[in-house]
KOLBASE-603000 format. One record per residue (C-alpha): y, x, z. Coordinates in steps of 0.5 Angstrom, whole numbers, plus 500, padded with zeros to 3 digits. Layout:
<nodes>
[node [Y X Z]]
...
</nodes>
This chain:
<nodes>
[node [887 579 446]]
[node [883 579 440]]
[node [878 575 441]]
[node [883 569 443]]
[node [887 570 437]]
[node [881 569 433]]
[node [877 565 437]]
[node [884 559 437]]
[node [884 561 430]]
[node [878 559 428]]
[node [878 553 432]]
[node [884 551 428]]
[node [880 552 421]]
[node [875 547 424]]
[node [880 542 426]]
[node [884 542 420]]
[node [877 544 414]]
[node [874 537 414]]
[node [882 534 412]]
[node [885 539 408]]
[node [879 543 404]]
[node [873 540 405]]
[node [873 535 398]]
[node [872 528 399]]
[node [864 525 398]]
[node [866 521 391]]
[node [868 524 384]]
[node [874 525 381]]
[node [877 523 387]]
[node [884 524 385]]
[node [883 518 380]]
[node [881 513 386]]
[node [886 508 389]]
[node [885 502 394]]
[node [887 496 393]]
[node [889 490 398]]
[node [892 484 397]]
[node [899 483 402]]
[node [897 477 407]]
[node [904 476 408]]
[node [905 474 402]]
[node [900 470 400]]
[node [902 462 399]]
[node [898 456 397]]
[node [898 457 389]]
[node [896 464 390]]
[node [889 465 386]]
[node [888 473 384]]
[node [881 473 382]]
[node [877 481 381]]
[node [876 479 374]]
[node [884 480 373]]
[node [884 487 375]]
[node [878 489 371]]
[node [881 486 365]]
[node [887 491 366]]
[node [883 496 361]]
[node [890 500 360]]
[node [890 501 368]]
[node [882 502 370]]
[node [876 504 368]]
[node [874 499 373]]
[node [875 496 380]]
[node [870 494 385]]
[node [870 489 391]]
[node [868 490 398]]
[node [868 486 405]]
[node [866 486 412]]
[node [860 483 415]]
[node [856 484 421]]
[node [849 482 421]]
[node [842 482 427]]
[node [837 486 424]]
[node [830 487 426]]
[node [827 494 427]]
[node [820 496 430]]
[node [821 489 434]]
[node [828 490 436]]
[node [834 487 433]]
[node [840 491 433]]
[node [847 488 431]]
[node [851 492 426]]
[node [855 492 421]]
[node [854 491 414]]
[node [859 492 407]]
[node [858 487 402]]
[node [860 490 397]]
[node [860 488 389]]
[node [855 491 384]]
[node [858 497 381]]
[node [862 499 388]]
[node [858 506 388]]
[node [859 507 380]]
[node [866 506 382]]
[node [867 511 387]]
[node [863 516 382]]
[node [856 517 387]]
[node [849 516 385]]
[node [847 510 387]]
[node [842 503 385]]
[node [843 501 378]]
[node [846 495 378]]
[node [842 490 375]]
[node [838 493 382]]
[node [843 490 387]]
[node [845 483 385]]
[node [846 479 390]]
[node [840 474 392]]
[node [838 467 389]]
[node [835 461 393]]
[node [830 466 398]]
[node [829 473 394]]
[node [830 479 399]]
[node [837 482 400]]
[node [838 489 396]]
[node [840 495 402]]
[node [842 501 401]]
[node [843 505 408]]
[node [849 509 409]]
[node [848 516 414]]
[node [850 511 420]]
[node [845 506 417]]
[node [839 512 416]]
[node [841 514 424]]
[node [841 508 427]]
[node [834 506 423]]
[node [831 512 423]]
[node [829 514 416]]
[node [829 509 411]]
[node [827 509 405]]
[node [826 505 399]]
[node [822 499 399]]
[node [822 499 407]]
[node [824 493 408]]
[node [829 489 415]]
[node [829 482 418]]
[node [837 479 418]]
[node [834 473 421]]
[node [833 469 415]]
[node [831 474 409]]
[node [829 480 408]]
[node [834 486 407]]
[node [831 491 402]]
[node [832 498 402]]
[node [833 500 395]]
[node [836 506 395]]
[node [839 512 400]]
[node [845 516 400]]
[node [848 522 401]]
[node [849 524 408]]
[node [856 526 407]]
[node [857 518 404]]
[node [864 516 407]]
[node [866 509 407]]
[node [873 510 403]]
[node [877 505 408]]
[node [879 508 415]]
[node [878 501 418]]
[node [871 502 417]]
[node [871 508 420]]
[node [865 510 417]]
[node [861 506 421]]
[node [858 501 416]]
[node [851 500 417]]
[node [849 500 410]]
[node [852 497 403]]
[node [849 488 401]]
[node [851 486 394]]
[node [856 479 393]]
[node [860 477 388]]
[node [867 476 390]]
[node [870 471 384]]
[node [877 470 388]]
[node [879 477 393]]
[node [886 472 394]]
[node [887 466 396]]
[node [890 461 401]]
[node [884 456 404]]
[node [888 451 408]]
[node [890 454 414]]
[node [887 461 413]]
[node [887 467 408]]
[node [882 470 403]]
[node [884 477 402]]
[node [878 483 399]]
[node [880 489 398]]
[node [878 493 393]]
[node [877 499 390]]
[node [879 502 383]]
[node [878 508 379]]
[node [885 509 374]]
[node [884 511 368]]
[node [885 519 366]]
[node [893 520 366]]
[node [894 513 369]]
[node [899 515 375]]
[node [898 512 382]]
[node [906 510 381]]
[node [905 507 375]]
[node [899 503 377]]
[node [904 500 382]]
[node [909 498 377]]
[node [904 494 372]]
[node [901 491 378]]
[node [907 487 380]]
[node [908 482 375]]
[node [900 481 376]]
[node [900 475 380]]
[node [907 472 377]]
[node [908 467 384]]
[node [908 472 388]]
[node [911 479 385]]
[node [908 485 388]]
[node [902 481 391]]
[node [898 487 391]]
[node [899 494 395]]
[node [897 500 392]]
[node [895 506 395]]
[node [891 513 393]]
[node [885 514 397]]
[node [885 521 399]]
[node [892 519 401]]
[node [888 514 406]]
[node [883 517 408]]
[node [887 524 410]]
[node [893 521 410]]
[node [895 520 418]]
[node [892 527 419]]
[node [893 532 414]]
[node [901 534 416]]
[node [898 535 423]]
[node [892 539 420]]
[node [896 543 415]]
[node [901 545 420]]
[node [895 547 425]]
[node [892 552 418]]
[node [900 555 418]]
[node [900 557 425]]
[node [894 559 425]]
[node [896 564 421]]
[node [902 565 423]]
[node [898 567 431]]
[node [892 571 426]]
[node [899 575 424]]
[node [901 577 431]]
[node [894 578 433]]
[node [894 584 428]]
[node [902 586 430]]
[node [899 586 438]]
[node [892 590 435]]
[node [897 595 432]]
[node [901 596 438]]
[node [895 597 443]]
[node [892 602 438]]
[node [898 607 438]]
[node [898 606 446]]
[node [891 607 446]]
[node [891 613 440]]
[node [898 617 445]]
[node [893 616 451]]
[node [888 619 448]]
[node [891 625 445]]
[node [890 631 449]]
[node [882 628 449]]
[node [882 628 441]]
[node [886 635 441]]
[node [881 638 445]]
[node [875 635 442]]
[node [878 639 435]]
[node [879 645 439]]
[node [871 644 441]]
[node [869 643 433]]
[node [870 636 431]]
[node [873 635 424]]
[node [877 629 422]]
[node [870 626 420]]
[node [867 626 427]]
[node [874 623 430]]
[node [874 617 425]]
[node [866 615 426]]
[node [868 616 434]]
[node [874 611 432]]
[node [870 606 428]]
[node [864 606 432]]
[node [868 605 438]]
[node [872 599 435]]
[node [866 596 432]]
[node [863 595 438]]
[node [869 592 442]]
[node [870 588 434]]
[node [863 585 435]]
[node [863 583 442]]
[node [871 580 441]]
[node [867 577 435]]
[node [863 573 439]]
[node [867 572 445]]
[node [872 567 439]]
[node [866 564 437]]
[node [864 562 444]]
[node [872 560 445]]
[node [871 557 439]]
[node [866 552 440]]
[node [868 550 447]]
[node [875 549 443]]
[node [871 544 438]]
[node [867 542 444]]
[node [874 540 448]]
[node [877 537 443]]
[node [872 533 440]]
[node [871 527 444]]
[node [879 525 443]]
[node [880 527 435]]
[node [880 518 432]]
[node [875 515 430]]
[node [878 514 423]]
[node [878 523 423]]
[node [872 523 425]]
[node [869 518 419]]
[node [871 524 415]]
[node [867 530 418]]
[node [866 532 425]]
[node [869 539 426]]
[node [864 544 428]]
[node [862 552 428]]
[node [859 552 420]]
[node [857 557 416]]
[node [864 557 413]]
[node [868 556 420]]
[node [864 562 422]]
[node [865 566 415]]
[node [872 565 416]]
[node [872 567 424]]
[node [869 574 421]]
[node [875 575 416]]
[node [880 573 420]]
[node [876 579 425]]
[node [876 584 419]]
[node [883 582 417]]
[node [887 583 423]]
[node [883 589 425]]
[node [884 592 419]]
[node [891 589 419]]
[node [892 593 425]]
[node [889 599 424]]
[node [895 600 418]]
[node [899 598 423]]
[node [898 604 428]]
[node [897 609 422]]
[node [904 607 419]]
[node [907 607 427]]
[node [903 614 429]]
[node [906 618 423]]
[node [914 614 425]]
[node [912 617 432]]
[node [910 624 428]]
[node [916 624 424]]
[node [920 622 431]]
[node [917 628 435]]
[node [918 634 429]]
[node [925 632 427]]
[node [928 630 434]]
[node [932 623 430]]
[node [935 619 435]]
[node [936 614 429]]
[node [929 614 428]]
[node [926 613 434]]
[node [932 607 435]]
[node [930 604 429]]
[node [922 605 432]]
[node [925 600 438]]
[node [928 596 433]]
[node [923 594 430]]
[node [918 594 437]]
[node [924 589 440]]
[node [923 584 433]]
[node [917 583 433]]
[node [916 582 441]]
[node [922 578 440]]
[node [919 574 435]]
[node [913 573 439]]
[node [916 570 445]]
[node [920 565 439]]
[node [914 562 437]]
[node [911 561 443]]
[node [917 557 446]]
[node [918 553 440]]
[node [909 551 441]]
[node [910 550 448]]
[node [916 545 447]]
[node [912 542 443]]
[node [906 541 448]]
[node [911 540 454]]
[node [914 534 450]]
[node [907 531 447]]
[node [903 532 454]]
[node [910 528 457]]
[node [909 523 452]]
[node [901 522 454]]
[node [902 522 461]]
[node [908 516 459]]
[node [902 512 455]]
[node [897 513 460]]
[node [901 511 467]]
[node [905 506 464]]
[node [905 499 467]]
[node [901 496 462]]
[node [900 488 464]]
[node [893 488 465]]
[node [888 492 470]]
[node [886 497 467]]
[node [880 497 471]]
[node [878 489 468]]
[node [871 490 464]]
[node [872 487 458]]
[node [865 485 454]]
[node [866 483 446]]
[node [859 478 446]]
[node [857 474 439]]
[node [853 468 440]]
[node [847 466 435]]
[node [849 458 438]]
[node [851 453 433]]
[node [858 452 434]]
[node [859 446 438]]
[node [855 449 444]]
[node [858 456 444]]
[node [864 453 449]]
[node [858 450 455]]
[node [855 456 454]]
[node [861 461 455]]
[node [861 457 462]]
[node [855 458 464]]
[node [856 466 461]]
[node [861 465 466]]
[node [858 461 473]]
[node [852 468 471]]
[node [858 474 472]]
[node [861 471 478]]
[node [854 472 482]]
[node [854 478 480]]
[node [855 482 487]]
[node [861 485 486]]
[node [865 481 481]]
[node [871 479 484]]
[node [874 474 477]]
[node [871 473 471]]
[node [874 469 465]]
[node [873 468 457]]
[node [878 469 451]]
[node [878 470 444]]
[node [881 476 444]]
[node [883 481 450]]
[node [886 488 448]]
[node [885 492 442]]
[node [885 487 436]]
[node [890 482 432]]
[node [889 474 432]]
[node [890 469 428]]
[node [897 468 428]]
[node [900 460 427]]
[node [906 457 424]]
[node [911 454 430]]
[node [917 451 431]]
[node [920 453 437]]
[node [928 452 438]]
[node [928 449 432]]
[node [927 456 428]]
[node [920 458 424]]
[node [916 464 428]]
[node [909 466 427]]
[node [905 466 434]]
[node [899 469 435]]
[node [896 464 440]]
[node [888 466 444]]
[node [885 461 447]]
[node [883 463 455]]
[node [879 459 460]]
[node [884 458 467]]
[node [880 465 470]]
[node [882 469 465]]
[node [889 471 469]]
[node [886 473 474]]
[node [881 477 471]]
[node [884 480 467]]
[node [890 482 472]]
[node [896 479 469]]
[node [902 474 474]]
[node [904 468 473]]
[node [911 468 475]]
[node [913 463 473]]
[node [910 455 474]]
[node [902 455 474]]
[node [896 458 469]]
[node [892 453 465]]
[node [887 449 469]]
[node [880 445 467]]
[node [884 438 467]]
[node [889 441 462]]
[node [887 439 455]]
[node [887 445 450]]
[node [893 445 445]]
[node [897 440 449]]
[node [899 444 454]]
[node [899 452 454]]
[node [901 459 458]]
[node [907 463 455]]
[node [907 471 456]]
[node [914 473 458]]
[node [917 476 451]]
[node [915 468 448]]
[node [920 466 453]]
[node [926 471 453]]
[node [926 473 445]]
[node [924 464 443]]
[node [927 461 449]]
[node [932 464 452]]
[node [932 460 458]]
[node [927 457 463]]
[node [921 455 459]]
[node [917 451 463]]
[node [917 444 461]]
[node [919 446 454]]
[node [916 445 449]]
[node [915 446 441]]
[node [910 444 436]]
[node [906 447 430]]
[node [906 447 422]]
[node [901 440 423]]
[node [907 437 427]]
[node [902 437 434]]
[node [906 439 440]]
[node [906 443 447]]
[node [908 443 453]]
[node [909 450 457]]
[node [906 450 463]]
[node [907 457 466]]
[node [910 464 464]]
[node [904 470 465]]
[node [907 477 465]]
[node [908 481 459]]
[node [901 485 456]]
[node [899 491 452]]
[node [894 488 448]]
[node [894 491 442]]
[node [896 498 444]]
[node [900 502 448]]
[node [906 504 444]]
[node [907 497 440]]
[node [912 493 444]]
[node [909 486 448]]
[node [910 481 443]]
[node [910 473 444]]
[node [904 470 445]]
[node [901 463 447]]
[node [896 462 451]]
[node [891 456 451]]
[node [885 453 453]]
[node [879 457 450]]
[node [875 453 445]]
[node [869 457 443]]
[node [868 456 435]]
[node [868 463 432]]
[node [862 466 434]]
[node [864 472 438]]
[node [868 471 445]]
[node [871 476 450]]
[node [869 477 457]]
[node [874 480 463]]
[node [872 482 469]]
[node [874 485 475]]
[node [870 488 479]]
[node [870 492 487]]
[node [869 498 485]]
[node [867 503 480]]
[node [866 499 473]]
[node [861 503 469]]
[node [856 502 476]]
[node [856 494 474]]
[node [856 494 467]]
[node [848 494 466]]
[node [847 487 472]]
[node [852 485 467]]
[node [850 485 461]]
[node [843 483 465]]
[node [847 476 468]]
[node [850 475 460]]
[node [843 476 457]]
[node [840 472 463]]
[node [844 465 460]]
[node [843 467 452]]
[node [838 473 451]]
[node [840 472 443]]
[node [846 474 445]]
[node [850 480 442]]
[node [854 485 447]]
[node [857 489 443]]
[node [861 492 447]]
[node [862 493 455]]
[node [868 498 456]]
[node [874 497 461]]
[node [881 495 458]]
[node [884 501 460]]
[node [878 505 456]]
[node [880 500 450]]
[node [888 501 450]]
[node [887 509 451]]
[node [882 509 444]]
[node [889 506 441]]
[node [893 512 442]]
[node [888 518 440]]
[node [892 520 434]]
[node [898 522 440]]
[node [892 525 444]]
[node [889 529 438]]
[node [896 531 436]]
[node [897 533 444]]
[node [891 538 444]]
[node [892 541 439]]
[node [900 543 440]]
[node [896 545 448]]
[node [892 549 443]]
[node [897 552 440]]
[node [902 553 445]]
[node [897 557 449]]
[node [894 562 443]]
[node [902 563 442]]
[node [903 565 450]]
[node [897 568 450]]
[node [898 573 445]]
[node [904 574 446]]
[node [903 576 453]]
[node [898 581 449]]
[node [904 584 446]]
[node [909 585 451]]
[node [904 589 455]]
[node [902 593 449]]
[node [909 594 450]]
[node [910 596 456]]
[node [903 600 455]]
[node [906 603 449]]
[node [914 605 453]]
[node [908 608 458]]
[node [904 612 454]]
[node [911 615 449]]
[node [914 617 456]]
[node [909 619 461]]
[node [911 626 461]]
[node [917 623 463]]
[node [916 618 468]]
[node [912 624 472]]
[node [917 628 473]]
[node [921 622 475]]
[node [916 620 480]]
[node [916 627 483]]
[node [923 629 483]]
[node [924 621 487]]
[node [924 616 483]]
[node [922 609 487]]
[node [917 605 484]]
[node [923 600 482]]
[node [926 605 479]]
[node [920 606 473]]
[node [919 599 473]]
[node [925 598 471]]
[node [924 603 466]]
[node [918 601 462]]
[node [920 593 462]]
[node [927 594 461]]
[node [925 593 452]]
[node [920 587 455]]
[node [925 584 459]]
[node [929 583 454]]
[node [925 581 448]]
[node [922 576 451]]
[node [929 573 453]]
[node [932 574 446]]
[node [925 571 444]]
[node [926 565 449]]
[node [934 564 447]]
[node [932 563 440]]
[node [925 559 441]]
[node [929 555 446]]
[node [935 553 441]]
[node [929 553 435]]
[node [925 548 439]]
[node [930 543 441]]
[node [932 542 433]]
[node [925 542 431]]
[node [924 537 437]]
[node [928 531 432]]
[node [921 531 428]]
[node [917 530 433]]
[node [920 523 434]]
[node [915 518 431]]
[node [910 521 436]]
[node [913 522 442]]
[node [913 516 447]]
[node [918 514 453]]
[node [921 522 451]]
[node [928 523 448]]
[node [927 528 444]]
[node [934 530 444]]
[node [934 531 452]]
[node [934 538 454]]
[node [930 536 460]]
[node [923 538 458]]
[node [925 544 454]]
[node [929 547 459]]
[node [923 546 464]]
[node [917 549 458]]
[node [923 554 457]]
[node [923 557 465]]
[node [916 556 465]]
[node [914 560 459]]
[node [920 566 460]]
[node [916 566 468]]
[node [909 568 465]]
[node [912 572 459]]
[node [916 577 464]]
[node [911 577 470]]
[node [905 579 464]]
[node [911 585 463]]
[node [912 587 470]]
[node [905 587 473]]
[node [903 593 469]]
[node [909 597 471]]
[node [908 595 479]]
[node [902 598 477]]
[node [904 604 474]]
[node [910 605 478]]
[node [904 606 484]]
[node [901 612 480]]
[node [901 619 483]]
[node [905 623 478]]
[node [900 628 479]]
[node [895 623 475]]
[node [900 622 470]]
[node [902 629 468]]
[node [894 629 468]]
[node [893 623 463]]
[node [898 626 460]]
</nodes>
């Protein structure tokens, strides 16, 4: 029991330290905000240049840019796609970490190699790089300048830290509208010292006078931790709380242990042992069982840490990954030294009640010791029901998420691959890319798309029933349907002859929420006044997440005129055997070419909702430490009724008493503990379930269901953990209690 409730507690601390207590890698981080232009609100005569913001000297002490590139770079002979920041020169300066000076990371001219600092990401892909090593992109050099601190974090969880490294630019304009499409940079900017981020927001909304509130403000601790640092102070607060109980159980168990042992520590006084020999005897014994606990919570700890890892989102782990440091161990053992000592006054202060209870004889006393015992067991089994209906609900909500009908086959693979091809030859080499996939042996459909799951497309402005809507729209070749598991249920897919634009596929939400009606041979027009025509209807799909609600897409022939094109396909069999022959089959038609990505749909959708899996473990966590020290403490209990009435339970025994008899006797005060506890936790945990509504998903929080079903579950292990040791007692020869006695 120790060992668990330490052990989980520890775990906690390490899942909660890298968002609540551990600082950000930038100085003053409290003054840094980010800085993004609203893409909604951007219009044609929106023209925000990076120089308006510097010049805001009563707000900033400065503001920096940055952007995202990807880039191919030439390592020891091979080339390796990643992904760079462009960054502005004084991005370090302004994040308060030690970099180049500036006039060392100006963008380059005419041919001059490109300056590059490697982040911690950067120096693991690339091995250890230092300055004046230099890296092929293609055509230039990028030049390594100057390194970072391992523990840099790019300050912008979309990044997720994974940028390989930082490349100058010199942004002038950060928002504009460029014909059809949006310029928006963010930015990153250093308040001024008493400048508040409330007060920031407010001068900022007049800044671009066509657009009122054109820029969003918001404190980078806040973006960084935001999300999960309710979750991780929540987590530190039980954590606690479990620490809390562990101790009250450690009391508990220590009496227990002190009442069987008195005829034991009498004779040993009797034979010459002073107060001193007795205490080293206790210490001694309690050390050792401390250390050996000791390391069994590590041990739990880290297979915790182990589990829960591989499910934390990326966006967390770009902050720190949670793991057994010297502080996470330096904290395991205060916790240890804590509830054991915590414990030890504990039983002090419950054996000199006893004490009093036996020479005074006062039944008020020896009620109020039981009070007290069933409050404290009570409040136990509280707590544990409110965790486990929390659990109960976030695993329903997970089971809902992954068993859904998403619309697509799960099992499709799908390959994010970037072209180095001039634009005007990518499309014949996607068919071709296509033609190599469908020999593999065993691809039953293979098709191309812009995009498959997992990101947002370019939306268009459309006229559709003589209303206005933004659409988004993802080019398909014919195959792709059939790849990628989506029906047609109503007229027929794209073909080859189609021409792409003129006429196109709608999913299902295009239909009922624009049309209403029949919608094949509709058609509608877009903001250039070009005009389609639907031809069929697919199924509705998840392919931006499991949560957000299919919304209406348009579906039209594939034109591949950006440089990064998805491929699906469904295969017989298990996909993680064919994804090397195909990577082969791709690389046979471009060997140039970039995968950069291989997963599965159904891998890319679960990757979208790690937040709730994140949140689903660790209330698991929770629940479990909860029940398991609170069994803990209902057989201290019953240990402890045992041990106050052994005598008692002897002569019951020897004048008749049944087995069912003394069961009944010693797990009366545990029964109905855990069944106060239960009602209260139950009644507590149906209110509290109302917050947990922005995380559950296809489970009304406000049914009785789940609760119910958690509560009977729990109730059954906590008097069952009750009832075993008293069957066992209740099997004992008087005799041998009499002896024990």
């Amino acid at each position: 029991m120790f060992a668990v409730g330490v052990g989980l507690a520890t775990a906690i601390f390490a899942l909660a330290d890298p968002y609540t207590l551990r600082p950000l890698p930038y100085g003053d981080e409290a003054r840094l905000v980010r800085l993004t232009a609203d893409f909604t609100r951007i219009t044609d005569t929106t023209r925000l240049r990076l120089q308006d913001l510097r010049d805001r000297q009563d707000l900033f002490d400065d503001v920096a840019a940055y952007d995202a590139e990807f880039r191919s770079l030439e390592v020891s002979g091979e080339t390796l796609r990643a992904r760079t920041l462009q960054v502005t020169p004084n991005f370090l300066a302004v994040l308060g970490v030690p970099g180049p000076p500036e006039d060392r990371f100006l963008p380059p001219e005419g041919d001059r190699e490109v300056p590059f600092v490697p982040t911690g990401l950067g120096a693991g892909e690339f091995g250890s790089l230092q300055p004046g090593e230099r890296l092929g992109d293609g055509e230039a050099f990028l030049r390594v300048v100057s390194t970072l601190p391992e523990a840099f974090r790019i300050p912008d969880p979309e990044h997720d830290g994974r940028s390989a490294g930082l490349t100058p630019f010199s942004p002038e304009v950060v928002a504009e509208r460029i014909g059809y499409s949006v310029r928006a940079i963010r930015m990153i900017g250093r308040l001024k010292t008493g400048v508040t981020v409330d007060q920031a927001r407010a001068a900022l909304l007049t800044l671009s006078p066509d657009v009122p509130g054109l820029l969003e403000v918001e404190p980078v601790r806040e973006l960084m931790t935001g999300a999960v640092r309710p979750l991780a102070t929540g987590a530190l607060a039980g954590g606690l709380l479990i620490l809390l109980i562990c101790a009250v159980n450690v009391a508990g168990l220590l009496v227990a242990r002190a009442a069987w042992r008195e005829r034991e520590l009498a004779t040993r006084t009797a034979l010459g042992a002073t107060r001193f020999d007795l205490g080293r005897l206790w210490l001694v014994e309690l050390g050792l069982l401390s250390g050996v606990a000791l390391l069994m919570a590590l041990g739990l700890a880290a297979a915790v840490l182990v589990a829960v890892r591989s499910v934390i989102p990326q966006a967390y782990v770009s902050l720190g990954s949670p793991e057994l440091t010297a502080r996470v161990v330096g904290f395991a053992m205060m916790a240890g030294c804590a509830v054991l000592g915590a414990g030890l006054a504990g039983a002090q202060a419950t054996t000199s009640w006893i004490a009093r209870v036996r020479h005074d004889g006062s039944p008020w006393l020896n009620r109020r010791i039981s009070f007290v015992r069933l409050g404290l067991a009570a409040g136990q089994a509280a707590f544990a029901m409110v965790l486990a209906i929390g659990a109960a609900m976030m695993i329903q909500t997970y089971a809902t998420l992954m068993l859904q009908d998403v619309g697509y086959d799960r099992s499709t693979i799908a390959m994010s691959v970037r072209s180095s091809r001039p634009s005007a030859e990518r499309t014949e080499q996607a068919r071709a890319v296509l033609d190599s996939l469908r020999r593999v042996p065993g691809v039953l459909a293979a098709g191309a798309s812009t995009v498959v799951v997992n990101e947002k497309t370019s939306w268009t402005r459309f006229l559709v029933a003589g209303a206005e809507e933004e659409i988004h729209v993802r080019g398909v070749t014919p195959d792709f349907f059939a790849a990628a598991g989506l029906s047609i249920v109503e007229g027929r897919a794209l073909t080859t002859d189609d021409r792409p634009g003129e006429v196109v596929v709608v999913n299902e939400a295009f239909s009922r929420q624009l049309l209403g009606t029949a919608s094949v041979g509709q058609t509608f027009s877009d903001s250039r006044g070009a005009t389609s025509r639907i031809v069929g209807v697919v199924t509705d799909a998840f392919d931006l997440d499991l949560v957000t609600p299919p919304e209406p897409r348009i579906y039209a022939g594939f034109g591949y005129n950006n440089q990064t094109a998805e491929y699906a396909v469904r295969v017989d069999g298990a996909p993680d055997a064919l994804i090397d022959a195909l990577r082969e089959a791709i690389l046979v038609v471009d060997p140039a070419a970039r995968i950069e990505s291989a997963d599965t749909i159904g891998s890319r959708l679960a990757e979208t909702v790690r937040d709730r899996t994140f949140a689903s473990l660790i209330l698991t966590v929770f629940g479990v430490a909860a029940t398991l020290v609170t069994v803990a403490g209902l057989v201290s209990m019953v240990t402890f009724a045992v041990a106050w009435r052994a005598r008692e339970i002897a002569i019951r025994l020897a004048i008749g008493a049944t087995g069912g008899n003394i069961s009944r006797l010693v797990v009366h005060e545990a029964t109905v503990a855990a069944v106060l506890g239960s009602a209260v936790g139950l009644l507590a945990g149906r209110w509290l379930s109302t917050y947990l509504e922005s995380l559950v998903y296809g489970v009304d929080a406000g049914s009785w269901h789940t609760a119910l079903a958690a509560a009977g579950l729990m109730l059954t292990i906590m008097v069952g953990s009750a009832i075993v040791p008293a069957l066992q007692l209740s099997r004992a020869p008087s005799a041998e209690i009499l002896r024990s006695e």
